[in-house]
C-alpha positions in Angstrom: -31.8 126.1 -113.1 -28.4 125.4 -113.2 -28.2 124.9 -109.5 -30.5 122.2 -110.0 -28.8 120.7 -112.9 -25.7 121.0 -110.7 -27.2 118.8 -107.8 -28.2 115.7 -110.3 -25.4 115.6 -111.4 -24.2 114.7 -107.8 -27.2 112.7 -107.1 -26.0 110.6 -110.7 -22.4 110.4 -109.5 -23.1 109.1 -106.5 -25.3 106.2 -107.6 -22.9 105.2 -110.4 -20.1 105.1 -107.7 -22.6 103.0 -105.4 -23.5 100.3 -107.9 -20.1 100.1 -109.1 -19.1 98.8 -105.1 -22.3 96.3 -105.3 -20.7 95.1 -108.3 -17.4 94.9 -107.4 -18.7 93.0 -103.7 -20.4 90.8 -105.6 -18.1 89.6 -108.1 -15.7 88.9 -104.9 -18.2 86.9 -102.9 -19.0 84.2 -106.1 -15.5 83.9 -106.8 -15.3 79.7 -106.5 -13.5 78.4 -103.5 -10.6 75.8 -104.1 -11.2 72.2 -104.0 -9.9 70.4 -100.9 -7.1 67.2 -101.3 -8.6 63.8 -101.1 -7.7 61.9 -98.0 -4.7 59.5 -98.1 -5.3 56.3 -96.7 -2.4 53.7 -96.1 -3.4 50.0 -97.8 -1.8 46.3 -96.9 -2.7 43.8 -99.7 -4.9 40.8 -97.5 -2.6 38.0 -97.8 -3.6 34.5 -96.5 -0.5 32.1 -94.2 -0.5 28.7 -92.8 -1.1 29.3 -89.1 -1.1 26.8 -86.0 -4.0 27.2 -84.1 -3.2 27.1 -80.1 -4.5 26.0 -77.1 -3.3 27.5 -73.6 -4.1 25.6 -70.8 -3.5 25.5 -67.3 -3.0 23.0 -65.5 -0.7 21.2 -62.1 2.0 18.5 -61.9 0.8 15.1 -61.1 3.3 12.6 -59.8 3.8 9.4 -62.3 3.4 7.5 -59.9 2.6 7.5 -56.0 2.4 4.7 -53.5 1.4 5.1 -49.6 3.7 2.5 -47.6 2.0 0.7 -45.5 2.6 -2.0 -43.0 1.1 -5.8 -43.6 2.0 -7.0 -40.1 1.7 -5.5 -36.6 4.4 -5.0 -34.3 6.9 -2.3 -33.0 9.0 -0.3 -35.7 12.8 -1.8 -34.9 14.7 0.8 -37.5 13.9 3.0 -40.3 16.3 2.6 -42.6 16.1 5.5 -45.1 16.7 9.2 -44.8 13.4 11.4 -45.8 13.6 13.2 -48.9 16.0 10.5 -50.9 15.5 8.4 -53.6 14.7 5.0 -52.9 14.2 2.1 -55.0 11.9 -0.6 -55.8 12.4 -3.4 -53.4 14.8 -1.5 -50.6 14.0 -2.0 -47.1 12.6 1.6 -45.0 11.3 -0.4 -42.2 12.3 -2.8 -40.2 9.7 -4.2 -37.4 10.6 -6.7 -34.3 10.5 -10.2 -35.8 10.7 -12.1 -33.0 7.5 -13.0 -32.9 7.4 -13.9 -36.5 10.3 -15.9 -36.2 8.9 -17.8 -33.5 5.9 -18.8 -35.4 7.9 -19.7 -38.7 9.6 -22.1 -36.3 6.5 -23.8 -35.0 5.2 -24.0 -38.7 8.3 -25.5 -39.3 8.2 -28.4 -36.6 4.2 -29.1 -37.3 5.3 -29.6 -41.1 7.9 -32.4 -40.1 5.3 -34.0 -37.5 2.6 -34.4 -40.5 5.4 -35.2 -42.8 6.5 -38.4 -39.8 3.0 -39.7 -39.9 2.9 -40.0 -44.0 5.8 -42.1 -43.4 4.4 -43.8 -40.9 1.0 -44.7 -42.3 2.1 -45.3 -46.3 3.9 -48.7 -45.2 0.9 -50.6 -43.3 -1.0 -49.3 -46.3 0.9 -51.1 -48.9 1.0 -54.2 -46.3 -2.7 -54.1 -46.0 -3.3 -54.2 -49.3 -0.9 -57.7 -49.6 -2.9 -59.2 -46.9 -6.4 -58.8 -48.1 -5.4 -60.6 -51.0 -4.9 -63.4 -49.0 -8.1 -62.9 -46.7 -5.6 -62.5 -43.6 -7.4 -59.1 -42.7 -10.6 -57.5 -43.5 -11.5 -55.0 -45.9 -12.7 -52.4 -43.3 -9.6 -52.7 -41.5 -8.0 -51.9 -45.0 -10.1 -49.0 -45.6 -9.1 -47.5 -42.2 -5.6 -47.6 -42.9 -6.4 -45.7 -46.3 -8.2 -43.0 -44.5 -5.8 -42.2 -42.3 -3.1 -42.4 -44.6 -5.7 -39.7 -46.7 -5.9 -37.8 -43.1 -2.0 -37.6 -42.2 -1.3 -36.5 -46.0 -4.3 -33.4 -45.8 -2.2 -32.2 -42.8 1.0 -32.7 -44.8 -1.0 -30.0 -46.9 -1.8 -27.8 -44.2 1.4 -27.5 -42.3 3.1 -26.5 -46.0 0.2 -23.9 -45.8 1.0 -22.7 -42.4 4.7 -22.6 -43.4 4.5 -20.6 -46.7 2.2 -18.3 -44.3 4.6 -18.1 -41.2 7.5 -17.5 -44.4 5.2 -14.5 -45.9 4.4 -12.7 -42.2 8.3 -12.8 -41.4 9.5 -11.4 -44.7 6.6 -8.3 -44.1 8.5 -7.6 -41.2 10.9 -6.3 -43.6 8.8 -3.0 -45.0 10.1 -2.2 -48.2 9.9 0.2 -51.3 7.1 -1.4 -53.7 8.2 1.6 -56.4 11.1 3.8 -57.0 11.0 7.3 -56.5 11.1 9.8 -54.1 10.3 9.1 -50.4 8.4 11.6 -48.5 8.7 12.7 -44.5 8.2 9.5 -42.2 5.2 10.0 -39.5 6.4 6.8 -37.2 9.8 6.2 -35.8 11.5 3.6 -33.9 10.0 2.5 -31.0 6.1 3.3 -32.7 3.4 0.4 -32.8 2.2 -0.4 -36.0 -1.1 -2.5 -37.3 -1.3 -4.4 -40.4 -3.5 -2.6 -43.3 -4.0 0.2 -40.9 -5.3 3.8 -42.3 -2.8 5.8 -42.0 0.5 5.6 -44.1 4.2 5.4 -42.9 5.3 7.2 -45.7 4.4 8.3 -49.5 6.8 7.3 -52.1 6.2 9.1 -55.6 7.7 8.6 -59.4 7.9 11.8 -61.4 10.1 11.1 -63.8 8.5 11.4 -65.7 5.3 13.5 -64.9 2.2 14.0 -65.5 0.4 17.1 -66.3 -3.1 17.2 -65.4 -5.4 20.3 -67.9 -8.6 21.5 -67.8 -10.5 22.7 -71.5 -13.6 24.3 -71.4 -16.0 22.1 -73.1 -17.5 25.1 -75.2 -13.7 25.4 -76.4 -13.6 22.2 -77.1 -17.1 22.3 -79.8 -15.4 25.4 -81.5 -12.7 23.5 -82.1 -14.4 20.3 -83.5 -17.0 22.7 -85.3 -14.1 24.0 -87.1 -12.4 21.0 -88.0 -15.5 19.3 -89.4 -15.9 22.5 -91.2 -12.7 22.1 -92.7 -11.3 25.4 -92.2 -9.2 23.4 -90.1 -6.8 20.5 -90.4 -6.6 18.6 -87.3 -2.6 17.6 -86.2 -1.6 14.0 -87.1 0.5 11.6 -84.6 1.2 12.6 -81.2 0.2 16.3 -80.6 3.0 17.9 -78.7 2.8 19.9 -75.4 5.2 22.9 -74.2 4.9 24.0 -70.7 5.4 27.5 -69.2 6.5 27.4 -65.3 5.6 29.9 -62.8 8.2 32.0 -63.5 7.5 32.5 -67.1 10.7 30.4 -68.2 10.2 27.9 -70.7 10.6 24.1 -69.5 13.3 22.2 -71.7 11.3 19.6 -72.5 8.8 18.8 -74.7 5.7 16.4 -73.9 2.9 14.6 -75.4 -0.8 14.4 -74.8 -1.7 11.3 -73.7 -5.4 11.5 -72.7 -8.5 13.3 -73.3 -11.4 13.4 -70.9 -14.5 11.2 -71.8 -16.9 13.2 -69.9 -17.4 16.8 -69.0 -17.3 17.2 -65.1 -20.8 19.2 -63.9 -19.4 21.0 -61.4 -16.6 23.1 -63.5 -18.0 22.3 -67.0 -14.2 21.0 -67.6 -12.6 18.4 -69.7 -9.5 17.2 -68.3 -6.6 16.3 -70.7 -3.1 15.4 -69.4 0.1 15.5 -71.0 3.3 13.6 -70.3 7.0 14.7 -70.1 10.4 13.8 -69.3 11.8 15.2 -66.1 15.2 13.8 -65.6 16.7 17.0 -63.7 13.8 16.6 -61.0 12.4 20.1 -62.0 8.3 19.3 -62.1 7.4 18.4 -58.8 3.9 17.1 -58.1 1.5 19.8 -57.6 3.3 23.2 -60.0 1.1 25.1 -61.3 1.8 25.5 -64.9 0.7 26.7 -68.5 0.7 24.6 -71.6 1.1 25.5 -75.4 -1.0 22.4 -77.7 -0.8 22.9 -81.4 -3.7 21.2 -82.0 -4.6 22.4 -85.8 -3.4 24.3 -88.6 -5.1 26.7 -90.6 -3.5 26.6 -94.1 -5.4 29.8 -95.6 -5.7 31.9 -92.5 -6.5 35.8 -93.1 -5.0 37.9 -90.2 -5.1 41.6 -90.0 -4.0 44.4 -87.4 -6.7 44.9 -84.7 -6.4 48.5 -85.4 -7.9 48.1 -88.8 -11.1 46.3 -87.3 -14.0 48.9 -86.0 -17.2 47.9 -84.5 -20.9 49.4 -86.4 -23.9 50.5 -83.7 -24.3 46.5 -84.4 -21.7 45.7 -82.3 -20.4 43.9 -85.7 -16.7 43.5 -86.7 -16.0 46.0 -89.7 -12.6 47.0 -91.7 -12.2 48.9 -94.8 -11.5 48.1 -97.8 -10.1 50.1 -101.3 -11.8 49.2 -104.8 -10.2 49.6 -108.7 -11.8 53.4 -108.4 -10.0 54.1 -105.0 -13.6 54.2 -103.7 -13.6 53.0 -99.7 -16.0 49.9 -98.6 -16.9 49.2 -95.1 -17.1 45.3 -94.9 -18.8 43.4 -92.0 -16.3 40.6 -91.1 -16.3 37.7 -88.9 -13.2 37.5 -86.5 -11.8 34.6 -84.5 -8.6 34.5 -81.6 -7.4 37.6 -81.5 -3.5 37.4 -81.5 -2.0 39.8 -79.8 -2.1 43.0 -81.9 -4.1 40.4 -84.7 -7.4 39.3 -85.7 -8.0 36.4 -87.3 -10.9 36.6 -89.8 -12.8 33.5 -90.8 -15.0 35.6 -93.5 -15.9 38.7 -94.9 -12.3 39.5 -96.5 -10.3 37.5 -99.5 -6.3 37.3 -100.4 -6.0 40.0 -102.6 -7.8 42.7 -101.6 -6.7 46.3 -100.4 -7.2 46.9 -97.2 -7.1 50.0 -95.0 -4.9 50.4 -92.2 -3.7 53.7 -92.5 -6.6 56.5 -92.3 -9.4 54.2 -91.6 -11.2 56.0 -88.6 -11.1 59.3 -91.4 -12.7 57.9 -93.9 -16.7 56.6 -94.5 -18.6 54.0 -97.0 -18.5 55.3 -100.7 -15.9 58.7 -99.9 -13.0 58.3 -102.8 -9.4 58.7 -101.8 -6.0 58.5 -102.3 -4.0 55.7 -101.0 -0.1 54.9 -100.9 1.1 51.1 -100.1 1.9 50.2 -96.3 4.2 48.4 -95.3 3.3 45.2 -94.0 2.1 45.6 -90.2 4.3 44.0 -87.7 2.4 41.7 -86.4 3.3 41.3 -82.3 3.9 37.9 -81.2 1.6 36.2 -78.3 2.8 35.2 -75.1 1.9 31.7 -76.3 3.6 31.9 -79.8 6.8 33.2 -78.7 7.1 30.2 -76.2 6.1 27.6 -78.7 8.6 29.4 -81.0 11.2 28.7 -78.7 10.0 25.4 -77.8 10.7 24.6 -81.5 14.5 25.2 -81.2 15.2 23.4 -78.6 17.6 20.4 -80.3 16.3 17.0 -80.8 17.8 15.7 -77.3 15.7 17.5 -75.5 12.7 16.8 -76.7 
């Protein structure tokens, strides 16, 4: 008996030590975890800023003005009286072609004009004597009326010898070839000694003004209906007066001069569906020439309440839609569908879906989803990068007065 008493004992110990383990584990396993931190998210308050909407076009050089020279009269090339490449002006003489010929035949006008004039004088007396006599019934009246027609006769060739002269005068003087504008003259394809016909096809020379100089654009014409959309709209506010024009050159320099646009295209060509627009400037140190290719800043509306954010704080839903993130009163995070416009650089513009005021995201935003609440500390404003075309039409705006 008291071996038996002896083993429950055991037996007893053995399952008080055992539940007191189960307890023990299980008190450990329920023991609460810690709460995690809420996620800290960076805000910007949205602000709203008067910005210049702009236009970059391309575009080439266009000479003001260009003029083939041409000769009016045939005959062989004498001298060329200009050196290719120079500056000519209105008026000088480049050619000179054998006038013999011409002078010849401005003779013979000459003498035919004094023979007509010598029968006038000759045929206005018996005239006046004629009519004295018929008064008198010493001659007849037909005999009077022949001596008026041939007065009539000799003073009709009077006329056409002046004719022949003024014509023999004009022929002579287009032996002389001169500039009919100033500007540049190009490279001379005849030389002394070459046979020349008058109006023919092909031109002596080329003689171009570019100074100043066009510049010839192309505009989409869908750019152009986004643009009037959104000035109808009035989101924007068109530019008054003469809108001006800043060119880029080739080498990505800025040009020291600023132009105007002058013209807008009235139609919309089929082939390209391009508007052509061109511009006008100064170019006084000859350094357009006709046919750069070029790029050209237009300011061609202000948006007085525009909304731009940091592209990084814009995400795209399985849409394909524009969203950003925004903070509420309760630091709970909103996902906001948002239209967007030009992109700026490292900068959206966004024509709805956010107003001034509100708190948006751009710290933490990919870490964060619709409803979660966080934490949030105050960014500092983003630094917005600057476009290629904003930082020239920046410095287009400093240049002093005299050069523009």
């Amino acid at each position: 008996m008291l071996s038996i008493y002896r083993k429950k004992s055991v037996v007893t110990a053995s399952l008080i030590a055992c539940l007191t383990t189960i307890l023990m584990t299980g008190c450990t396993e329920e023991k609460p975890k810690p709460l995690s931190a809420p996620i800290e998210v960076g805000v910007w308050q949205v602000t709203t800023q008067p910005f210049t909407l702009q236009q970059t076009l391309v575009g080439r050089t266009v000479a003001h003005m260009t003029s083939d020279v041409r000769p009016q009269v045939s005959g062989i090339i004498k001298k060329r009286l200009f050196t290719e490449g120079e500056m000519v002006k209105e008026g000088q003489v480049l050619y000179q072609i054998d006038d013999a010929a011409y002078i010849a035949a401005y003779d013979n006008a000459k003498g035919s004009l004094a023979e007509a004039e010598a029968s006038v004088l000759s045929a206005k007396p018996k005239v006046e004597r004629y009519e004295k006599l018929i008064k008198i019934d010493a001659i007849s009246q037909q005999e009077l009326d022949e001596a008026v027609a041939t007065l009539r006769q000799d003073e009709a060739a009077v006329l056409v010898a002046k004719a022949a002269l003024e014509t023999a005068k004009i022929n002579l003087g287009y032996t002389k070839i001169k500039a009919p504008i100033s500007g540049r003259i190009g490279i001379s394809d005849y030389t002394p000694g070459a046979l020349v016909t008058a109006s023919q096809s092909d031109a002596l020379t080329t003689i171009q003004e570019y100074d100043p100089i066009y510049v010839d654009l192309t505009q989409s014409s869908s750019q152009m209906l986004q643009l009037q959309r959104m000035l109808k709209s009035g989101v924007l506010t068109a530019q008054t007066g003469n809108i001006p024009v800043y060119i880029e050159l080739e080498d990505g320099s800025l040009y020291p001069h600023m132009g105007t646009l002058k013209f807008v295209g009235t139609s919309v060509d089929t082939t390209t569906g391009n508007i052509k627009l061109r511009a006008l400037l100064p170019n006084s140190e000859q350094m357009l020439l006709p046919g750069m290719y070029v790029k050209a800043i237009l300011p061609v509306a202000v948006n007085n309440n525009a909304i731009l954010v940091p592209q990084e704080s814009v995400t795209y839903n399985t849409k394909g839609q524009a969203t950003v993130k925004v903070l509420d009163g309760e630091h709970k995070v909103h996902q906001r569908v948002v239209q967007i416009g030009d992109a700026r650089d490292n900068q959206w513009i966004v024509t709805s879906g956010l107003k001034a005021g509100e708190q948006l995201i751009i710290e933490g935003n990919t870490k964060v989803s619709d409803g979660q609440t966080v934490t949030s500390h105050a960014s500092a404003n983003p630094t917005l990068t600057t476009q290629e075309g904003d930082q020239l039409l920046t410095e287009a705006q400093k240049l002093p007065s005299s050069q523009q």
